[in-house]
Backbone atoms as SQL, in Angstrom:
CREATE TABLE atoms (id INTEGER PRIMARY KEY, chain TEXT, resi INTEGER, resn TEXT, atom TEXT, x REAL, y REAL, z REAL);
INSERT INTO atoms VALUES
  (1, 'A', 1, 'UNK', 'N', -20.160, -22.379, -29.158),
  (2, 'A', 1, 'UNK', 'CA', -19.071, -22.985, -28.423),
  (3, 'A', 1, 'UNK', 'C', -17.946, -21.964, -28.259),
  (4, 'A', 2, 'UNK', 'N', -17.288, -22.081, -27.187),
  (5, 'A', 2, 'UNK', 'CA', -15.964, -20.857, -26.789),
  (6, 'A', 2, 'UNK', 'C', -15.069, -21.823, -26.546),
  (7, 'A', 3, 'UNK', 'N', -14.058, -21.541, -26.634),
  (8, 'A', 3, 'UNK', 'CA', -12.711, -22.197, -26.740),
  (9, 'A', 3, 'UNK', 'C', -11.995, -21.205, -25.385),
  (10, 'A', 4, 'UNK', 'N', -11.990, -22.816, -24.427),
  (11, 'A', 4, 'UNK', 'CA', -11.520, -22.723, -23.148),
  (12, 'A', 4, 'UNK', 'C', -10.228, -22.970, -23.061),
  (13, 'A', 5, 'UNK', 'N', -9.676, -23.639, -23.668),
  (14, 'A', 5, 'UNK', 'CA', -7.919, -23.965, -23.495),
  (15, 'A', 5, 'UNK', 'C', -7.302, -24.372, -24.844),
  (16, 'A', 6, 'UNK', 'N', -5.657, -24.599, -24.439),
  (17, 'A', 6, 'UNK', 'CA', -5.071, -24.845, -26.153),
  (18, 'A', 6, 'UNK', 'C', -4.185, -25.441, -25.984),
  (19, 'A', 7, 'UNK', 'N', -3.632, -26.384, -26.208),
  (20, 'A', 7, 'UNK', 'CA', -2.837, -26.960, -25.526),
  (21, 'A', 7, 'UNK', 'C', -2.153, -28.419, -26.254),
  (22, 'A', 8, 'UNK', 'N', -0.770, -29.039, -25.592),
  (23, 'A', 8, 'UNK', 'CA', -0.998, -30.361, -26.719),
  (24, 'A', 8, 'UNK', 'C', -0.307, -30.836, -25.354),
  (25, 'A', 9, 'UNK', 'N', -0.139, -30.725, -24.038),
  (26, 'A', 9, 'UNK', 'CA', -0.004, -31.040, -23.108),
  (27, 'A', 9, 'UNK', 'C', -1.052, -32.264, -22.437),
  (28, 'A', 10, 'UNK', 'N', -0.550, -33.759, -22.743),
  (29, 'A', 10, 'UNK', 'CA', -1.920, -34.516, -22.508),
  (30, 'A', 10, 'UNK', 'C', -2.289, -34.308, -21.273),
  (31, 'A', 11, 'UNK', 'N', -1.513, -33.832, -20.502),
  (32, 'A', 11, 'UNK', 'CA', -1.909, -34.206, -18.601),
  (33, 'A', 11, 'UNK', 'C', -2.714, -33.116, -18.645),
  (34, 'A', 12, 'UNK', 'N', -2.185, -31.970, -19.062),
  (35, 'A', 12, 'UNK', 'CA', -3.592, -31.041, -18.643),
  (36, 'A', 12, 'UNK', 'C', -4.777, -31.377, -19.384),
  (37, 'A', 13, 'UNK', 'N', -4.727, -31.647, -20.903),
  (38, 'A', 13, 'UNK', 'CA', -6.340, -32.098, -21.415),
  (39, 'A', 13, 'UNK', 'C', -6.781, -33.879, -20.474),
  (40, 'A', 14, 'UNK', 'N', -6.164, -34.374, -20.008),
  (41, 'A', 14, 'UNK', 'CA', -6.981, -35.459, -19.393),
  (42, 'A', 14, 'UNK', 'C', -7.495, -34.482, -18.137),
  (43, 'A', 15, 'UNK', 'N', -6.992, -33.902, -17.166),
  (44, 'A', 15, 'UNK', 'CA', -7.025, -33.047, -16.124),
  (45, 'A', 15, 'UNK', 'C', -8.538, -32.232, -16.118),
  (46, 'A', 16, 'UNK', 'N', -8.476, -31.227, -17.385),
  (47, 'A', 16, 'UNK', 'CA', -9.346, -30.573, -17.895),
  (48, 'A', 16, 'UNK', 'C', -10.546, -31.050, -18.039),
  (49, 'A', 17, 'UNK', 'N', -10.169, -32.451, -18.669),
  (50, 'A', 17, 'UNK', 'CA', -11.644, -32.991, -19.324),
  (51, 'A', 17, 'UNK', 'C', -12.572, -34.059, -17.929),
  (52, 'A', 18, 'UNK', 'N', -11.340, -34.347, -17.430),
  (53, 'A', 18, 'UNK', 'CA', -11.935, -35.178, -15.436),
  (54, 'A', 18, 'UNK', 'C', -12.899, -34.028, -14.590),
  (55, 'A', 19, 'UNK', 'N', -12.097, -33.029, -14.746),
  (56, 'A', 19, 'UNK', 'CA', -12.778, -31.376, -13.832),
  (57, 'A', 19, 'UNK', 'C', -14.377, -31.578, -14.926),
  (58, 'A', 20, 'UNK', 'N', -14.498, -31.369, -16.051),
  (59, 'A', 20, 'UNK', 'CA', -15.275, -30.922, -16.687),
  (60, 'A', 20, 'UNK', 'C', -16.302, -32.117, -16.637),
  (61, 'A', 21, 'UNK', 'N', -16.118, -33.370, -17.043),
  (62, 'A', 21, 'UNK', 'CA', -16.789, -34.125, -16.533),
  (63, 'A', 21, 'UNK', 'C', -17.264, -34.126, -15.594),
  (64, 'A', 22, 'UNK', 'N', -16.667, -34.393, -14.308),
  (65, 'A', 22, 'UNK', 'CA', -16.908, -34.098, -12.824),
  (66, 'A', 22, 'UNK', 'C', -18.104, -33.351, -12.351),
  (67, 'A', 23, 'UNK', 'N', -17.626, -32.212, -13.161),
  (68, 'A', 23, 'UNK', 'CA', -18.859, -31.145, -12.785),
  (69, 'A', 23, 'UNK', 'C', -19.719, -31.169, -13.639),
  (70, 'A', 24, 'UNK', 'N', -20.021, -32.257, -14.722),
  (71, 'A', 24, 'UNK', 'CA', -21.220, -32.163, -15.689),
  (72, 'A', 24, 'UNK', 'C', -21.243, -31.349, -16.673),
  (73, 'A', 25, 'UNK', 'N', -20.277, -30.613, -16.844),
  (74, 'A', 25, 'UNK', 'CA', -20.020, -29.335, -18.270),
  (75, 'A', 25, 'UNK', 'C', -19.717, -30.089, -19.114),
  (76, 'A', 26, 'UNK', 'N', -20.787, -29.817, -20.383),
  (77, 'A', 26, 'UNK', 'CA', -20.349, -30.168, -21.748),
  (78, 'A', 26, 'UNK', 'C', -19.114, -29.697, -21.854),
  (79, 'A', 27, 'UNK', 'N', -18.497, -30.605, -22.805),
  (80, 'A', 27, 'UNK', 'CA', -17.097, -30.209, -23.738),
  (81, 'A', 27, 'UNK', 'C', -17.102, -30.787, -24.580),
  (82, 'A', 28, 'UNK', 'N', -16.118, -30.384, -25.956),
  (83, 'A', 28, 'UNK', 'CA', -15.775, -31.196, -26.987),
  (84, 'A', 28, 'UNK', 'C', -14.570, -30.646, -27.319),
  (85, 'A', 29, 'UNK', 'N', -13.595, -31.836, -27.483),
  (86, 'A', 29, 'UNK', 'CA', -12.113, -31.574, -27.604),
  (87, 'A', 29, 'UNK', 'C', -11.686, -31.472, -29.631),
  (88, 'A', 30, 'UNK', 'N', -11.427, -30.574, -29.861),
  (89, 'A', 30, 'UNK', 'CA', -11.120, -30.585, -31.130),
  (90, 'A', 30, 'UNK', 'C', -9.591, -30.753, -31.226),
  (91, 'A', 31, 'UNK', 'N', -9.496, -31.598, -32.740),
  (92, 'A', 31, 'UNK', 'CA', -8.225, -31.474, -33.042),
  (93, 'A', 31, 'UNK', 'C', -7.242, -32.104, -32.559),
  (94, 'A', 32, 'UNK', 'N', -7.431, -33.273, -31.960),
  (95, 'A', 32, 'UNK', 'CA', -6.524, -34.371, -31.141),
  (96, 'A', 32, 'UNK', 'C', -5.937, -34.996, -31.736),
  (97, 'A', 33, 'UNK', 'N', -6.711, -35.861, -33.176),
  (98, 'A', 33, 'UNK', 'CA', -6.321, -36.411, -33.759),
  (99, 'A', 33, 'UNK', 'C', -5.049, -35.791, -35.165),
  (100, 'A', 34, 'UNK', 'N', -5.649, -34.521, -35.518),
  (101, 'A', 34, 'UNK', 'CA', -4.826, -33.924, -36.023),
  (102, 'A', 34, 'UNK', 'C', -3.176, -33.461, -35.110),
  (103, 'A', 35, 'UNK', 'N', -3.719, -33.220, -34.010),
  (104, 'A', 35, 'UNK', 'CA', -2.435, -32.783, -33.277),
  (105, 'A', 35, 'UNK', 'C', -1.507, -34.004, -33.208),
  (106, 'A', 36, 'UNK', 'N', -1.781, -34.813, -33.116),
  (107, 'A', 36, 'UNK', 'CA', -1.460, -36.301, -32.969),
  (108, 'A', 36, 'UNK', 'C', -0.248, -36.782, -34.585),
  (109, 'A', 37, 'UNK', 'N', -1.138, -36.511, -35.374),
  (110, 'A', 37, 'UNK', 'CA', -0.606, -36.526, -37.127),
  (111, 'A', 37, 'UNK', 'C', 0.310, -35.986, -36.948),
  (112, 'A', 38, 'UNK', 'N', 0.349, -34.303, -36.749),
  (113, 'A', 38, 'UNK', 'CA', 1.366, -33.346, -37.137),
  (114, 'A', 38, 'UNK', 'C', 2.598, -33.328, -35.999),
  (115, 'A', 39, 'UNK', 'N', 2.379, -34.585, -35.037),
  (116, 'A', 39, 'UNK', 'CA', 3.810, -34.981, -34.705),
  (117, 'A', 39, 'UNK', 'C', 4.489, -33.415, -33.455),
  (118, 'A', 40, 'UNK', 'N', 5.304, -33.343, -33.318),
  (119, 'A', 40, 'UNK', 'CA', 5.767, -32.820, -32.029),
  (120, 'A', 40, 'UNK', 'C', 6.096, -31.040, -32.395),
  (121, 'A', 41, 'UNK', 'N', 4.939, -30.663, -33.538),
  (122, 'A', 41, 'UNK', 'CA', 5.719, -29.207, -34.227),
  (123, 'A', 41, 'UNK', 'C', 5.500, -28.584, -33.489),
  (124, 'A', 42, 'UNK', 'N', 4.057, -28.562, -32.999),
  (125, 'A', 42, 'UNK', 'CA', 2.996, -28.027, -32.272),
  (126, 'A', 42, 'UNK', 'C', 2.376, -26.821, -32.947),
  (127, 'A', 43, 'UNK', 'N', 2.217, -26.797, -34.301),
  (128, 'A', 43, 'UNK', 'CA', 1.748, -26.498, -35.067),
  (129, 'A', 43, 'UNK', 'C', 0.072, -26.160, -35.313),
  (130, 'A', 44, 'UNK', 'N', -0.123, -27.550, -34.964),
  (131, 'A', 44, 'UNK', 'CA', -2.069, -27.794, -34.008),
  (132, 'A', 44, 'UNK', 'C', -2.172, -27.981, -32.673),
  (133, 'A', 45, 'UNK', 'N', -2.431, -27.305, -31.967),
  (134, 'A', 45, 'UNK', 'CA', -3.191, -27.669, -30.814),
  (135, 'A', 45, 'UNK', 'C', -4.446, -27.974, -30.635),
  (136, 'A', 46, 'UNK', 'N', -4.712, -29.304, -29.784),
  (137, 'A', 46, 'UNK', 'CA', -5.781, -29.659, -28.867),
  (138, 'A', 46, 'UNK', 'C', -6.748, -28.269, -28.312),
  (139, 'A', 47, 'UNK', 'N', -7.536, -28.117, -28.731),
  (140, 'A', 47, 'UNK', 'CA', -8.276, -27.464, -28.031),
  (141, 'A', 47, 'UNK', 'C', -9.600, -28.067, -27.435),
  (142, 'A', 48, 'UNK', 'N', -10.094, -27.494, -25.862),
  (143, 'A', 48, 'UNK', 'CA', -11.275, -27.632, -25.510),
  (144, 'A', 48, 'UNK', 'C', -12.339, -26.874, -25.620),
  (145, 'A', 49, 'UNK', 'N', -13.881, -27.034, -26.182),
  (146, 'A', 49, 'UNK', 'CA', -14.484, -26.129, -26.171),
  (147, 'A', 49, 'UNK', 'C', -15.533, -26.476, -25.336),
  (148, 'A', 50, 'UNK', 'N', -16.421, -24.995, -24.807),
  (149, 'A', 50, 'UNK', 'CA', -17.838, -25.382, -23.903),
  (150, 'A', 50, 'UNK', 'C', -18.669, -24.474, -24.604),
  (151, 'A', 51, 'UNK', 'N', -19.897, -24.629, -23.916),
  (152, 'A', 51, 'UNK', 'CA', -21.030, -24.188, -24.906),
  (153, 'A', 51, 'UNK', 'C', -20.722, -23.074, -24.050),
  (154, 'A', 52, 'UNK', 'N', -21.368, -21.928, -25.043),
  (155, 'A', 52, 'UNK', 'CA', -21.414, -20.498, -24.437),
  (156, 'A', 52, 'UNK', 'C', -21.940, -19.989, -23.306),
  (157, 'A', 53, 'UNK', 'N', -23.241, -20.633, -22.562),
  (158, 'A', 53, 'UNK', 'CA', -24.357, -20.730, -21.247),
  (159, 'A', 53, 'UNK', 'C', -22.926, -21.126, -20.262),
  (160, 'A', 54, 'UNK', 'N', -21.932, -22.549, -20.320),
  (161, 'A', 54, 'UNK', 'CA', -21.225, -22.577, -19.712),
  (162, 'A', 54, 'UNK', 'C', -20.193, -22.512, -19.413),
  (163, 'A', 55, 'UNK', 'N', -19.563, -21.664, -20.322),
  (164, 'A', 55, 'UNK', 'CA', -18.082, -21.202, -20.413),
  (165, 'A', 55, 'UNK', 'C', -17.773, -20.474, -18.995),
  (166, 'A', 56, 'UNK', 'N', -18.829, -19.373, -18.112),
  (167, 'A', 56, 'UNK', 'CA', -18.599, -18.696, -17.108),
  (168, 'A', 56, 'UNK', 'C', -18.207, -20.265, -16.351),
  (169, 'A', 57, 'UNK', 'N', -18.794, -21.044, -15.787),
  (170, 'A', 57, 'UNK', 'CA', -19.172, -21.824, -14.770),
  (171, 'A', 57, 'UNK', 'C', -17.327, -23.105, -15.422),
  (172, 'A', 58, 'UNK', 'N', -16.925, -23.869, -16.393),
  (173, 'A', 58, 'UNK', 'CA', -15.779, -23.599, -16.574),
  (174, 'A', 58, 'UNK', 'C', -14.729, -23.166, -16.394),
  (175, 'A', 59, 'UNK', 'N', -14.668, -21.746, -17.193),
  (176, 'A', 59, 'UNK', 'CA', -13.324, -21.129, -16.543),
  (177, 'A', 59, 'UNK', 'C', -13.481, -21.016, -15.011),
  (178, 'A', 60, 'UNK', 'N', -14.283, -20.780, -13.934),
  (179, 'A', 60, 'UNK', 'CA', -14.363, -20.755, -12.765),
  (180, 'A', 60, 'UNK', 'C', -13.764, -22.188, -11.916),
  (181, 'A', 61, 'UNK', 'N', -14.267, -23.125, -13.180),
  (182, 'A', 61, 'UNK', 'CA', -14.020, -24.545, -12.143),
  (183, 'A', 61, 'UNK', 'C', -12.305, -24.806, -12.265),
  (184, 'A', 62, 'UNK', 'N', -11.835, -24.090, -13.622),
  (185, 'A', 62, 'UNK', 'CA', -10.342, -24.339, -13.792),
  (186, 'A', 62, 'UNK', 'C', -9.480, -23.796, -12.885),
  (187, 'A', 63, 'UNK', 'N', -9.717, -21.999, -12.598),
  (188, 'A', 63, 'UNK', 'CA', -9.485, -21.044, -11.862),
  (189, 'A', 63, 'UNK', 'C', -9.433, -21.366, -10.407),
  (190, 'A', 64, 'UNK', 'N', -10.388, -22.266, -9.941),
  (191, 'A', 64, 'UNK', 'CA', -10.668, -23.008, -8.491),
  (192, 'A', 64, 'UNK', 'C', -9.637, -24.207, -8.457),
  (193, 'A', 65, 'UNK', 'N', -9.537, -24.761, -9.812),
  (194, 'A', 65, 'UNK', 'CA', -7.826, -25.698, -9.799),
  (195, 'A', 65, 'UNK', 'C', -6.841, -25.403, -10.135),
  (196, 'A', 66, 'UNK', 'N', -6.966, -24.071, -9.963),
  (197, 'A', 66, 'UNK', 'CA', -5.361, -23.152, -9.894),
  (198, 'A', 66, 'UNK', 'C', -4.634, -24.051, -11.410),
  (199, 'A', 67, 'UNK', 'N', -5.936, -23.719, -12.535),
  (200, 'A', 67, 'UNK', 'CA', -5.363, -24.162, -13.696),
  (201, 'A', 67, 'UNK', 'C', -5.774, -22.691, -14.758),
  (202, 'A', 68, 'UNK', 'N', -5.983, -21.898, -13.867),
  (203, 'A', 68, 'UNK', 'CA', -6.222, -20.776, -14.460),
  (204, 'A', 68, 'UNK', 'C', -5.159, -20.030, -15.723),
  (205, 'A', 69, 'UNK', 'N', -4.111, -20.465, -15.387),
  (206, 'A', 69, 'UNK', 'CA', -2.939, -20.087, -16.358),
  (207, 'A', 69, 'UNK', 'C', -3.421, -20.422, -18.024),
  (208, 'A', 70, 'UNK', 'N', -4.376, -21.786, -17.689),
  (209, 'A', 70, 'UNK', 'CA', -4.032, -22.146, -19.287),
  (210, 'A', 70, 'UNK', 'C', -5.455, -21.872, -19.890),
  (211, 'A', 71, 'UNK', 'N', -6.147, -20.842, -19.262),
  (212, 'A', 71, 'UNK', 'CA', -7.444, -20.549, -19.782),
  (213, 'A', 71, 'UNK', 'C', -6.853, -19.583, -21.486),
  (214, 'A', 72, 'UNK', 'N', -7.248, -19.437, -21.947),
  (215, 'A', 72, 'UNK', 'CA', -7.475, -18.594, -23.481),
  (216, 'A', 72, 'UNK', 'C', -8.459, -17.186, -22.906),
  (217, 'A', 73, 'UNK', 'N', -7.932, -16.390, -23.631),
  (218, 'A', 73, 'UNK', 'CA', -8.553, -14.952, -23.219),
  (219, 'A', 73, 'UNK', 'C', -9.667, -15.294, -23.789);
């Protein structure tokens, strides 16, 4: 799994996870619930991850929603 974004911004992880759905790319969102606990520090972030086969096809679909900013190197 590669870690596609980071974030505690809900609009972009609902955003993220509609695109990713949409197009049928696995994901799994880690750490929501923790981010959630630790309250507004931002201490934890939400992250999304995709399997490694589709991380190319991903960052491409974000990049195509001019959400490219919040990709993770």
């Amino acid at each position: 799994m590669r870690e596609l974004t980071r974030t505690n911004d809900p609009v972009v992880i609902s955003v993220i996870e509609g695109l990713l759905r949409e197009e049928g790319i696995v994901y799994h969102v880690m750490d929501r619930n923790m981010s959630i606990l630790e309250g507004s520090l931002n201490l934890i972030q939400i992250r999304i991850l995709v399997p490694d086969d589709q991380e190319s096809a991903a960052r491409d679909l974000l990049v195509d929603a001019d959400l490219g900013h919040w990709l993770r190197p």
